[in-house]
FIVEXSE-297319 format. One record per residue (C-alpha): x, y, z; residue number from 1. Coordinates in nm, 2 decimals, decimal comma, padded with zeros to 4 digits. Each point is the difference from the previous one (the first is absolute). Layout:
// residues N
<x X	y Y	z Z	num NUM>
...
This chain:
// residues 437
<x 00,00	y 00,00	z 00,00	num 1>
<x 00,14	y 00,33	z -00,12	num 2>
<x -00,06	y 00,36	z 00,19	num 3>
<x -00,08	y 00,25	z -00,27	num 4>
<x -00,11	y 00,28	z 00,18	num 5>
<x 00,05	y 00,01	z 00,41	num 6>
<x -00,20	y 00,31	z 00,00	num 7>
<x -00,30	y -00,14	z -00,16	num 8>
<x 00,09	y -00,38	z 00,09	num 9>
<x -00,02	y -00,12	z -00,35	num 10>
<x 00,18	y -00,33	z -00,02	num 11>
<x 00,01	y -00,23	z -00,31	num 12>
<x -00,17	y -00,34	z 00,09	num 13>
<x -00,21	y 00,12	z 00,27	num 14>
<x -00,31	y -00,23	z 00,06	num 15>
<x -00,28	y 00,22	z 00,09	num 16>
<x 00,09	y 00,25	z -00,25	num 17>
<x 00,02	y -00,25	z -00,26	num 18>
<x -00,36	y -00,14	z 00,07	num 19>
<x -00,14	y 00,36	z -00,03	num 20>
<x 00,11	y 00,06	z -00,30	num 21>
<x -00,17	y -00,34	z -00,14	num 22>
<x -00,28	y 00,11	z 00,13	num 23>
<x -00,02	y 00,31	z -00,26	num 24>
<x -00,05	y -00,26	z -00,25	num 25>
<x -00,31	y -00,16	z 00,24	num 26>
<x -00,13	y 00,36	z -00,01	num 27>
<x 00,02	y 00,09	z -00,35	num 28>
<x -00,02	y -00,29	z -00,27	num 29>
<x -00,36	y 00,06	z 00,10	num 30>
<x 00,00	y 00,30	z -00,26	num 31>
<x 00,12	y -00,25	z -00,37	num 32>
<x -00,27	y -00,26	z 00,08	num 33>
<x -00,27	y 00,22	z 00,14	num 34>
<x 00,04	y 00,28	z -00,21	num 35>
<x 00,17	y -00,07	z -00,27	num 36>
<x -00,09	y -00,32	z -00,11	num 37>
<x -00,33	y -00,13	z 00,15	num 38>
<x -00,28	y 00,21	z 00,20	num 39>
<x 00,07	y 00,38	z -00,16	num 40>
<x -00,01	y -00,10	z -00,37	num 41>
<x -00,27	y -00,15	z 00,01	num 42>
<x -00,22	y 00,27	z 00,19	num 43>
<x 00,23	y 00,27	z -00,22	num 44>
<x -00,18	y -00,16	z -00,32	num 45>
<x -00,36	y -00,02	z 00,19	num 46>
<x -00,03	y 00,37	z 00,08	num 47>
<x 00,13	y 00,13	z -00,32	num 48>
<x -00,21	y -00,20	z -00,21	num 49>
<x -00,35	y 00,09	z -00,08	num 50>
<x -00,18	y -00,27	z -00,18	num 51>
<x 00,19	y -00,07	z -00,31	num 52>
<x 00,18	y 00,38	z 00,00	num 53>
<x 00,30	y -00,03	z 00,13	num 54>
<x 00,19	y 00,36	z -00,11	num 55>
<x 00,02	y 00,23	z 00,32	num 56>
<x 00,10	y 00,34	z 00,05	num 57>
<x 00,31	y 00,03	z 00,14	num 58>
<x 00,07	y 00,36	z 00,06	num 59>
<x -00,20	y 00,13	z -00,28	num 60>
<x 00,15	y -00,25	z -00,27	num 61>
<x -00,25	y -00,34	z -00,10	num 62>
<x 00,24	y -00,31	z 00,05	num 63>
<x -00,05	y -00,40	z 00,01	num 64>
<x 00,00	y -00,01	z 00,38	num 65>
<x 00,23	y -00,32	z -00,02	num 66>
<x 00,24	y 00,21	z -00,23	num 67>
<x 00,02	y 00,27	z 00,25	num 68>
<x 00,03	y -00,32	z 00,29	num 69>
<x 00,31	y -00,12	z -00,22	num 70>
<x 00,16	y 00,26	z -00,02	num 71>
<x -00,03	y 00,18	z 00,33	num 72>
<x 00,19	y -00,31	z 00,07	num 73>
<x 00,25	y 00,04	z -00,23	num 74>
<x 00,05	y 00,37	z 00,12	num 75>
<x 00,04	y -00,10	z 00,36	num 76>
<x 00,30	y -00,30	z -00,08	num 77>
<x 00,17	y 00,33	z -00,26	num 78>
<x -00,01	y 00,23	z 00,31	num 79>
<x 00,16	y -00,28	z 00,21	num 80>
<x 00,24	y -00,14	z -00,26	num 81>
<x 00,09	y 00,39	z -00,09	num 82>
<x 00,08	y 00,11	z 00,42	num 83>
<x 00,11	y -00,33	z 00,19	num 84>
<x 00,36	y 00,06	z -00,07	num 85>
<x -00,07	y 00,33	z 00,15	num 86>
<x -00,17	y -00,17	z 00,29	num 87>
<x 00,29	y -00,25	z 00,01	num 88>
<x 00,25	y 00,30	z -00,03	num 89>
<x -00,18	y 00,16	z 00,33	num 90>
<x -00,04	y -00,34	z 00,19	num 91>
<x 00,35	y -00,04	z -00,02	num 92>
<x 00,17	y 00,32	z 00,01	num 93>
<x -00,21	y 00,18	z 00,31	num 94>
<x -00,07	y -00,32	z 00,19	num 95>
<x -00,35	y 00,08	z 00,02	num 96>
<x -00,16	y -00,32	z -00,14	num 97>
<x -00,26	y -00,03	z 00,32	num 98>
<x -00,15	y 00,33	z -00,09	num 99>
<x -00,05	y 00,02	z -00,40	num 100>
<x -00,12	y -00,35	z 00,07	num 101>
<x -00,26	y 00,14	z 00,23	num 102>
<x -00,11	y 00,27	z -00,21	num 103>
<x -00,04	y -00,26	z -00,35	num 104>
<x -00,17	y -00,23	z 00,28	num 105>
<x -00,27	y 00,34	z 00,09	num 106>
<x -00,06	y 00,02	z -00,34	num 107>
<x -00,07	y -00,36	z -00,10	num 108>
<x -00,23	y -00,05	z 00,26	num 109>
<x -00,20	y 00,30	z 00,02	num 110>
<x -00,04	y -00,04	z -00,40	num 111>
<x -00,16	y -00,31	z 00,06	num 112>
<x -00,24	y 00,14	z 00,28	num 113>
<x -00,10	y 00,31	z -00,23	num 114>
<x -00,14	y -00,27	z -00,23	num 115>
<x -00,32	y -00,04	z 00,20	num 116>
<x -00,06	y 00,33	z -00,16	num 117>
<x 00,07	y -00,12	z -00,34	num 118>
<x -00,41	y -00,05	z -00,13	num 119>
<x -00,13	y 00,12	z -00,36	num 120>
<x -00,02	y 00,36	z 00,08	num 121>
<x 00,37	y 00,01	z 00,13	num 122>
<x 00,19	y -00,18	z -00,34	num 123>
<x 00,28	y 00,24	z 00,02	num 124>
<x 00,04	y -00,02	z 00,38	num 125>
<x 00,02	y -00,38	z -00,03	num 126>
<x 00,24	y -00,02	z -00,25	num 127>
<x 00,26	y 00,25	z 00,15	num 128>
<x -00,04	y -00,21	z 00,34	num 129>
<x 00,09	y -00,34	z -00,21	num 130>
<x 00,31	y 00,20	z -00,12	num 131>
<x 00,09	y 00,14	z 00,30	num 132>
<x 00,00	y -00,33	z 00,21	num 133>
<x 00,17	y -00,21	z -00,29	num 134>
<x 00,26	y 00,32	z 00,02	num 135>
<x -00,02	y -00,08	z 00,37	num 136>
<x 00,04	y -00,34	z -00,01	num 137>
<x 00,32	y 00,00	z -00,24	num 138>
<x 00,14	y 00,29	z 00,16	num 139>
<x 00,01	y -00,16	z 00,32	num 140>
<x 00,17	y -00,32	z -00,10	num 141>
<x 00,30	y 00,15	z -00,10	num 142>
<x 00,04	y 00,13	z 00,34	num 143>
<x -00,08	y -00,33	z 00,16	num 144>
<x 00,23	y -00,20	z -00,24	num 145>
<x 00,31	y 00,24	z 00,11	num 146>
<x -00,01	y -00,07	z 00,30	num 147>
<x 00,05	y -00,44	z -00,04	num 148>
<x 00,43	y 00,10	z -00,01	num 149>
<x -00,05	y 00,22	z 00,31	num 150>
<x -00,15	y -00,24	z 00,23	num 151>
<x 00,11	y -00,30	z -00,10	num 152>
<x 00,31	y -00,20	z -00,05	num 153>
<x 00,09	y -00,10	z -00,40	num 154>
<x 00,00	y -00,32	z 00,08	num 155>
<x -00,38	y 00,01	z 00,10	num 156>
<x -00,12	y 00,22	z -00,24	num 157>
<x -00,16	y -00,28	z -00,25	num 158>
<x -00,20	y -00,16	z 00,29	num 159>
<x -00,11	y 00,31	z 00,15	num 160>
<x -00,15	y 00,10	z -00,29	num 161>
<x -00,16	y -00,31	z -00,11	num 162>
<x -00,15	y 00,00	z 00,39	num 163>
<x -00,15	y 00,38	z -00,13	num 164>
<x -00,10	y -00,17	z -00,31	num 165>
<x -00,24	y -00,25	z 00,22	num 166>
<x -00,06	y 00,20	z 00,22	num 167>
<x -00,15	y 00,28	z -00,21	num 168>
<x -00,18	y -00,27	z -00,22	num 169>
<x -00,17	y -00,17	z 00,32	num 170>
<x -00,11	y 00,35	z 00,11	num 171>
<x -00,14	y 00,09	z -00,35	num 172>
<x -00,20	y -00,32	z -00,04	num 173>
<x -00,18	y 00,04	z 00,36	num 174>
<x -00,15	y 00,32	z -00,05	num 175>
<x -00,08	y -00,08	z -00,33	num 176>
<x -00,20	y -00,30	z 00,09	num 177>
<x -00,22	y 00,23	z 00,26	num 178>
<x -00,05	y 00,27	z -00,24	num 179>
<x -00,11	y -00,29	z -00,25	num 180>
<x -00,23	y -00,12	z 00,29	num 181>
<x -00,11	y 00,33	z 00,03	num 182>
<x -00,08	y 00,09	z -00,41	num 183>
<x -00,18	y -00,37	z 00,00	num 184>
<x -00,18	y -00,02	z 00,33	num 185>
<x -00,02	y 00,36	z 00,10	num 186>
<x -00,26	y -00,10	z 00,28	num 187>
<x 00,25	y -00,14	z 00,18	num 188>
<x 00,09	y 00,31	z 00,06	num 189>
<x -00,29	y 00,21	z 00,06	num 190>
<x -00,06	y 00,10	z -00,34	num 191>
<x -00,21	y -00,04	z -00,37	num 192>
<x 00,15	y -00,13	z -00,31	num 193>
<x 00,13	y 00,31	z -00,25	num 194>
<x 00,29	y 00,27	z 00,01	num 195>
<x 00,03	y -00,02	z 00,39	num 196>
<x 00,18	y -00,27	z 00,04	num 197>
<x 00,24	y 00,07	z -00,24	num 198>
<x 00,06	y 00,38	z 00,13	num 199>
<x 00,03	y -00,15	z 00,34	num 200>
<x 00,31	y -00,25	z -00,10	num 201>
<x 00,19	y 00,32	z -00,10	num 202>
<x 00,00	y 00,14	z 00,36	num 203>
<x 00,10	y -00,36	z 00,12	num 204>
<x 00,26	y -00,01	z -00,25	num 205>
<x 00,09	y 00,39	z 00,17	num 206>
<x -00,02	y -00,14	z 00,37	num 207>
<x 00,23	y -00,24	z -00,09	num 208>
<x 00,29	y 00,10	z -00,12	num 209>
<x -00,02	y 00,34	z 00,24	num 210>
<x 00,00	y -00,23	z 00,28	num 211>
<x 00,26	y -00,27	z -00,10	num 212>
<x 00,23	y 00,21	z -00,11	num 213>
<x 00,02	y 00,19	z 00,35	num 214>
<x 00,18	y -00,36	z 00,10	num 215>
<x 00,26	y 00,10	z -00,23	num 216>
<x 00,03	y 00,35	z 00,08	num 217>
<x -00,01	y -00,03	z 00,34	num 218>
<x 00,30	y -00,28	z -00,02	num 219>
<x 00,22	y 00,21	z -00,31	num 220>
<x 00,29	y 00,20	z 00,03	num 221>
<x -00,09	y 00,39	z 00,04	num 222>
<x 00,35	y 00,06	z -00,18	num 223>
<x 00,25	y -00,23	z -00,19	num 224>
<x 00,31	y 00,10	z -00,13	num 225>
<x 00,00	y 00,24	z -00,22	num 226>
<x 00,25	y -00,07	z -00,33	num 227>
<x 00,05	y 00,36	z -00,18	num 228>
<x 00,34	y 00,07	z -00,08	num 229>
<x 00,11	y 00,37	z -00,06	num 230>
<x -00,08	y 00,17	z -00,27	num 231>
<x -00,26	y -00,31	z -00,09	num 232>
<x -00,30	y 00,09	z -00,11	num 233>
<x -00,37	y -00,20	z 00,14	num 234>
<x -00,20	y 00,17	z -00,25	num 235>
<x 00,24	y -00,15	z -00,28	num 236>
<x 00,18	y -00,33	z 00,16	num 237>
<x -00,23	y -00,27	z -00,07	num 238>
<x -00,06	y 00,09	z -00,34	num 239>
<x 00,37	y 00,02	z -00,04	num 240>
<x 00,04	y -00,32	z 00,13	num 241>
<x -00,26	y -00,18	z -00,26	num 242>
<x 00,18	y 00,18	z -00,26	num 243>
<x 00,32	y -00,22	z 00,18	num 244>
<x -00,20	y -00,33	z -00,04	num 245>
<x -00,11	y 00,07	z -00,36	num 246>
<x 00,35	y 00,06	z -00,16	num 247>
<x 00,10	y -00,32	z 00,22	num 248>
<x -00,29	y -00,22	z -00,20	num 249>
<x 00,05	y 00,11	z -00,33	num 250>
<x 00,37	y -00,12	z 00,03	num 251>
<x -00,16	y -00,31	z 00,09	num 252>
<x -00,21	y -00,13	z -00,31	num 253>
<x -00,17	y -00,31	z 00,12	num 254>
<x -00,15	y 00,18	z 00,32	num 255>
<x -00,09	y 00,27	z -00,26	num 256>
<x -00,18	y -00,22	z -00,22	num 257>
<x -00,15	y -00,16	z 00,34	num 258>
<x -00,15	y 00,30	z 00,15	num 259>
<x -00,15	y 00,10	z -00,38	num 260>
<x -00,17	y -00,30	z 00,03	num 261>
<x -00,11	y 00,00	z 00,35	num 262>
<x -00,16	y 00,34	z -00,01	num 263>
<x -00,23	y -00,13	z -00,28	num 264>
<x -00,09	y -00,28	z 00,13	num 265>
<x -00,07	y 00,18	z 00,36	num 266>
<x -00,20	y 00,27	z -00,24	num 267>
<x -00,25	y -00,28	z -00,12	num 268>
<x 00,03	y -00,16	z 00,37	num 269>
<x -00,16	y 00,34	z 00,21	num 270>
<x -00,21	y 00,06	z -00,28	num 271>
<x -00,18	y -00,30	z 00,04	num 272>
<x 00,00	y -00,02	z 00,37	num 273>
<x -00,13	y 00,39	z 00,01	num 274>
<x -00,24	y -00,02	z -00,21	num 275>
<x -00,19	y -00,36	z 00,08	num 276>
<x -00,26	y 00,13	z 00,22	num 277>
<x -00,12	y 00,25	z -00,24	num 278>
<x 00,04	y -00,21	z -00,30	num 279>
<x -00,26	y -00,25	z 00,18	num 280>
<x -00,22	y 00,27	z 00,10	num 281>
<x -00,07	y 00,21	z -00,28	num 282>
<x 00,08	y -00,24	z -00,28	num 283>
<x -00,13	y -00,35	z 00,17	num 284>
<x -00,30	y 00,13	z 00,19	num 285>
<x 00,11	y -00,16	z 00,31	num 286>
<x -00,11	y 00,01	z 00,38	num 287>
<x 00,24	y 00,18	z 00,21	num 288>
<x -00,02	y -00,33	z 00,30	num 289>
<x 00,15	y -00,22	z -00,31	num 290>
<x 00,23	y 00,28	z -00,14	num 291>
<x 00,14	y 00,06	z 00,36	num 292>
<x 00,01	y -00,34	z 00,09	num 293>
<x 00,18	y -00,12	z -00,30	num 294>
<x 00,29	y 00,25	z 00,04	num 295>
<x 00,03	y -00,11	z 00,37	num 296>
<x 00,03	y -00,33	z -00,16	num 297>
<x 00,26	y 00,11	z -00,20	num 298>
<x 00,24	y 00,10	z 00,26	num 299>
<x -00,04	y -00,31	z 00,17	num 300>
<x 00,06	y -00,23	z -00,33	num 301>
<x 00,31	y 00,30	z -00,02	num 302>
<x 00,17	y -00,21	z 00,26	num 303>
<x 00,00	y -00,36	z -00,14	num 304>
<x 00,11	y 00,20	z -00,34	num 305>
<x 00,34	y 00,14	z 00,22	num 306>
<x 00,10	y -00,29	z 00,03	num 307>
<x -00,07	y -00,20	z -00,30	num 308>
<x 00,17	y 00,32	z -00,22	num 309>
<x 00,31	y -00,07	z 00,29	num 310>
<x -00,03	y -00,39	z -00,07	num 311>
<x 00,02	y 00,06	z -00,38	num 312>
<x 00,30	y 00,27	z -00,01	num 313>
<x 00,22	y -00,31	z 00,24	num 314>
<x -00,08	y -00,26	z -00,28	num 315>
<x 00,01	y 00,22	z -00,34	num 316>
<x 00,23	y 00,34	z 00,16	num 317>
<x -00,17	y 00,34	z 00,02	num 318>
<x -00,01	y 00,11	z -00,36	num 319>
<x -00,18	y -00,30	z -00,13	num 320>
<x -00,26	y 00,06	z 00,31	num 321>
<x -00,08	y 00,31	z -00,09	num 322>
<x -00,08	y -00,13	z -00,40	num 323>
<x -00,21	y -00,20	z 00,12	num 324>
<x -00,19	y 00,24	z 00,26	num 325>
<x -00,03	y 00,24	z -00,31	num 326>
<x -00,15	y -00,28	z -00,23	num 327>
<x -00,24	y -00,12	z 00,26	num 328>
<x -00,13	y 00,39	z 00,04	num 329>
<x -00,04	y 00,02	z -00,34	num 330>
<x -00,22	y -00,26	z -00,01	num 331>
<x -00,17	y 00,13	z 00,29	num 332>
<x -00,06	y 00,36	z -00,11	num 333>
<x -00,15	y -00,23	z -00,39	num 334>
<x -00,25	y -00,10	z 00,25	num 335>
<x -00,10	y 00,28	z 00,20	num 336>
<x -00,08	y 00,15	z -00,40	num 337>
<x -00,19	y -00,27	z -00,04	num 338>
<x -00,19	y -00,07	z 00,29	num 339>
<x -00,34	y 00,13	z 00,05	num 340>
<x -00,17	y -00,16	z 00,34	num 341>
<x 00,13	y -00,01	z 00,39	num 342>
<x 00,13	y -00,33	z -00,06	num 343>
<x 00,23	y 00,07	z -00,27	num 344>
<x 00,12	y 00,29	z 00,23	num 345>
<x 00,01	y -00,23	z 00,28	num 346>
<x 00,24	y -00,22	z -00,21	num 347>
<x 00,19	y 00,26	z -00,16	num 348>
<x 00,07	y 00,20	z 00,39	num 349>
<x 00,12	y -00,35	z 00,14	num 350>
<x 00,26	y 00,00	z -00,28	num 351>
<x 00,07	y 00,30	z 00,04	num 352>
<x 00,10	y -00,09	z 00,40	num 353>
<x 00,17	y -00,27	z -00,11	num 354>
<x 00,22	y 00,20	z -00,20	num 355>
<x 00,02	y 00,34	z 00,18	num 356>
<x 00,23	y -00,03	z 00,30	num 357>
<x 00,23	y -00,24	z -00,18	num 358>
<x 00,07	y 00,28	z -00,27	num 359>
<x 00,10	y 00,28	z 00,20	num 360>
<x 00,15	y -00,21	z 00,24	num 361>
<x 00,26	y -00,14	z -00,26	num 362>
<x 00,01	y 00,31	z -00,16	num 363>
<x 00,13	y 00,16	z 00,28	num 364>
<x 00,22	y -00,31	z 00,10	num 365>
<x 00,16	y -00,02	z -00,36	num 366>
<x 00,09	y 00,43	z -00,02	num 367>
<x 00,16	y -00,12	z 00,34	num 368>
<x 00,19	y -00,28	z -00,11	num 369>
<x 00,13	y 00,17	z -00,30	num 370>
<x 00,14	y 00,30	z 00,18	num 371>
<x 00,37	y 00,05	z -00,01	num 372>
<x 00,22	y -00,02	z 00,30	num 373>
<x -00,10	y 00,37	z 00,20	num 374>
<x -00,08	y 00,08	z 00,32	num 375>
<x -00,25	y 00,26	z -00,08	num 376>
<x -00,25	y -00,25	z -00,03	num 377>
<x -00,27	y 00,31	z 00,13	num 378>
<x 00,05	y 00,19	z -00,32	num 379>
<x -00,04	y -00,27	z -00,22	num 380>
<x -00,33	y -00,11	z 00,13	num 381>
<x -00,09	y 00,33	z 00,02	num 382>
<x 00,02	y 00,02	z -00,39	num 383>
<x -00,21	y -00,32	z -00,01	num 384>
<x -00,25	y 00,17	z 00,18	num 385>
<x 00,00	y 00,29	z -00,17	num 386>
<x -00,05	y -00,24	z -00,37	num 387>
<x -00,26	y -00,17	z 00,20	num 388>
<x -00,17	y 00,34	z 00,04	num 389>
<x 00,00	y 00,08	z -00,34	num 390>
<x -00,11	y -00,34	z -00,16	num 391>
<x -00,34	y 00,06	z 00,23	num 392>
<x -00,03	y 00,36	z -00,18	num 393>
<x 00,06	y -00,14	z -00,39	num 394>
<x -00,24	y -00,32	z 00,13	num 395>
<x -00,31	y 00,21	z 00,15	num 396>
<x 00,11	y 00,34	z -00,21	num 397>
<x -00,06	y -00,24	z -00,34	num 398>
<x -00,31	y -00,26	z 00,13	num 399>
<x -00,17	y 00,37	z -00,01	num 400>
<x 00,10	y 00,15	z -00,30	num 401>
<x -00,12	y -00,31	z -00,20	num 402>
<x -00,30	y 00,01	z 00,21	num 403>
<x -00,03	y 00,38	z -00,14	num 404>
<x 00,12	y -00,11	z -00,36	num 405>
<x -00,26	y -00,34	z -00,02	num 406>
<x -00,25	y 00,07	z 00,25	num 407>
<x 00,03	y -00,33	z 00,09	num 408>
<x 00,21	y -00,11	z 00,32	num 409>
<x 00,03	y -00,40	z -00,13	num 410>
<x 00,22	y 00,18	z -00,27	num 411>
<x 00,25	y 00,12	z 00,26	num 412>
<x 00,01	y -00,28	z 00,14	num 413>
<x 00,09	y -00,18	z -00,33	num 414>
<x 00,21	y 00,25	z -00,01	num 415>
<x 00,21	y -00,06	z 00,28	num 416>
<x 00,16	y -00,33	z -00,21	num 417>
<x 00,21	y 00,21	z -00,18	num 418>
<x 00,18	y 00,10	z 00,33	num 419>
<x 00,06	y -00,35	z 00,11	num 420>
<x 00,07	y -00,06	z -00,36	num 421>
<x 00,29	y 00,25	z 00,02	num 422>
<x 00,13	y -00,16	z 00,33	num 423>
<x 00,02	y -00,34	z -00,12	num 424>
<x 00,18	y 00,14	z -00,31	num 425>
<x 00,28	y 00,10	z 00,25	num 426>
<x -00,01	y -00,25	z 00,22	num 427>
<x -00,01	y -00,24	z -00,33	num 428>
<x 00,34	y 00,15	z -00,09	num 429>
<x 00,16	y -00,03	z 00,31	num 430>
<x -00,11	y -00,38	z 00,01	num 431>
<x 00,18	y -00,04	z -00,34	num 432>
<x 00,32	y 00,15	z 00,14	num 433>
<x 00,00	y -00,28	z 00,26	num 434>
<x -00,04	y 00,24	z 00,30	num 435>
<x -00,01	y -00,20	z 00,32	num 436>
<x -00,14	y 00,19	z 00,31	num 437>
């Protein structure tokens, strides 16, 4: 156990300070399956659809209100992809992780309380509250990933995180099974079937990560050491550091070629798991209980998929997992074209889990593997996260403009082949070169 700071008594393996900052994960993985993937698309697309009109007015201009849905989501991952080196830059250079945390944290959660206001005479109001708490949201994990090296010892870093990992997945999937509880049997809970319920999951999802997170915040360092060297600049230093990491890659040609593949297969990847619950709504017709239930199902076929994807990169290496992850989505986004009932979206979602958390699992694995010998592992990652960021704004930024173009949203998602299409062309190559990872 190392002292950082006797002042503040930061030390680097501590237990207790450790556990609290898993528990930011408990607090706010409720905000991707709640949100972002399950309850708030689906009540997004029943408010701002009237009969079979489904242009609203979004601040005096008449939009497709799930083109406006995309890309509000698109906007929120540029705005985080554009500032988290600055955020990295501050978390590292003032040592005050804890309290840019806190603030990101603030605006997460209060985003996803304001949306109990969020009915068909507030559109705008709603959608700036959905930006703001995915800003929130993103904002805030760059804070909390900073501060893994601070409190704990390299050595445990892997296992720590994986321990966030289940830890923020466990706390997702419980409040999403009593907010499902609540949308299907709203008398449970003292009220009628309709909007309420719905409304009434965003204040739990609020509640939640407000009063989870004060685990973490309460255990945290106030301060950690601050990094700034003279005459460095915090406005400027984690930009200038990605710059570093980008004229390292493209001396490096197969991790190049990797990464171009990667980002297109991750852009096809979030645009399908974004935009699933509103593809099932509007296009399908279907029942919020069975489009709710089925995503919940996906996350838990998600961890059966982990490993199978981790079993198939030991027997065929990491490259040739990936081909075939990308082959089985194509196949899976042919059917979602195709399919025109809740039981070829049933089908087509469990596929979809089976194939989700194995593909950015490797994905992430593989960019690891390939990295050259450095210990700056931070700003390496950070420019994966940053590419990560930007294939969610091409994905959701393009399922809406071909929405806009064809008027149609099974054509964006036909669409979306051409992505993995592209990524398997890389990742094709790199095969042929006889890349082992």
């Amino acid at each position: 156990m190392k002292i950082l700071s006797r002042k503040n008594f930061i030390t680097t393996g501590d237990k207790k300070i450790i556990r609290g900052w898993l528990f930011f994960d408990w607090a706010n993985s409720v905000f991707p399956l709640t949100i972002s993937s399950t309850i708030f698309p689906v009540y997004y697309n029943t408010i701002t659809t009237c009969g079979t009109n489904d242009v609203i007015s979004f601040f005096g201009f008449k939009i497709i209100n799930t083109v406006i849905y995309s890309w509000t989501i698109a906007f929120a991952s540029l705005i985080i992809a554009i500032f988290s080196p600055l955020f990295s830059s501050i978390a590292d250079y003032t040592g005050r992780r804890k309290l840019f945390m806190r603030i990101f944290t603030l605006i997460g959660a209060l985003s996803c309380g304001l949306l109990f206001f969020f009915t068909r005479d507030h559109i705008e109001f709603g959608i700036i509250a959905f930006l703001l708490g995915s800003i929130g949201y993103g904002g805030s994990i760059v804070f909390y990933n900073s501060f893994l090296p601070v409190i704990a010892e390299p050595k445990d870093q892997d296992r720590i995180s994986a321990n966030g990992f289940a830890m923020g997945y466990s706390g997702a999937i419980l409040l999403l099974i009593i907010d499902l509880s609540m949308v299907i049997k709203p008398e449970w809970f003292g009220m009628t079937k309709g909007l309420m319920p719905a409304r009434v999951s965003f204040i739990t999802v609020c509640v939640w990560w407000l009063a989870f997170s004060q685990i973490t915040f309460s255990r945290l360092p106030k301060f950690t050491f601050g990094n700034r060297k003279k005459g460095e600049s915090v406005l400027l230093k984690g930009y200038s550091e990605l710059q570093k990491v980008m004229n390292q890659i493209k001396q490096m040609p197969h991790l190049t070629i990797y990464l171009f593949g990667a980002f297109f297969m991750m852009t096809g990847l979030h645009a399908v798991l974004y935009m699933a619950a509103t593809y099932g709504n509007k296009e399908l017709k279907l029942s919020n209980s069975i489009l709710i239930g089925t995503i919940l199902c996906i996350q838990l076929v998600g961890i059966g998929g982990a490993f199978l994807f981790a079993k198939l990169s030991e027997w065929f290496g990491n490259i040739r997992a990936l081909i075939i992850a990308v082959i089985f989505w194509i196949i899976v986004v042919i059917g979602a074209y195709y399919i025109t009932d809740a039981t070829g979206f049933i089908i087509v979602a469990l596929c979809v889990g089976i194939v989700m958390g194995g593909t950015q699992a490797l994905a992430r694995s593989t960019y690891s593997k390939m990295l050259p010998e450095t210990k700056d592992h931070t700003s390496f990652f950070s420019f994966y996260d940053v590419m990560e960021k930007l294939s969610i704004v091409l994905g959701t930024f393009s399922f809406g403009v071909i929405e806009v173009i064809t008027g149609s949203m099974r054509h964006s998602v036909l669409a979306i082949i051409l992505f993995f299409i592209t990524g398997l062309f890389f990742l094709g190559y790199l095969n042929k070169k006889m890349i082992k990872v």
